[in-house]
C-alpha angles and dihedrals in degrees: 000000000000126000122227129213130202121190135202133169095353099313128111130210133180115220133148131026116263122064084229111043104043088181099061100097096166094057096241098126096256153054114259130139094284089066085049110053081032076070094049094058101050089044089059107045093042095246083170086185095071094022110050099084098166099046103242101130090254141079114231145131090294082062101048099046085050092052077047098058104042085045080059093055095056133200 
């Protein structure tokens, strides 16, 4: 399992599961509804680990639109 990182602004943070592809987050080599609403729950429930996107200890709209647009980049 490889870890993926994502920066903005400077941070780092380490999320998914495949060096390229940062918004598979169930390991399967690409981006589909199961990493998405993977995301969401995380999102929800504050799984900072997997949410927190930019790195700035919480999940908010910042994070969100970031998981978004690397969902949109595909694997």
């Amino acid at each position: 399992m490889h870890a993926n990182t994502f920066g903005n602004g400077g941070d780092v943070v380490v999320i998914g599961t495949d060096a390229d592809c940062a918004a598979d987050l169930d390991g399967d080599n690409d981006t589909d509804a199961d990493d998405f609403f993977a995301y969401l729950d995380a999102f929800a429930s504050g799984d900072f680990g997997v949410c927190d996107i930019d790195g700035d200890e919480d999940c908010d709209a910042d994070d969100f639109f970031g998981y978004l647009d690397l969902f949109a980049q595909g694997c």
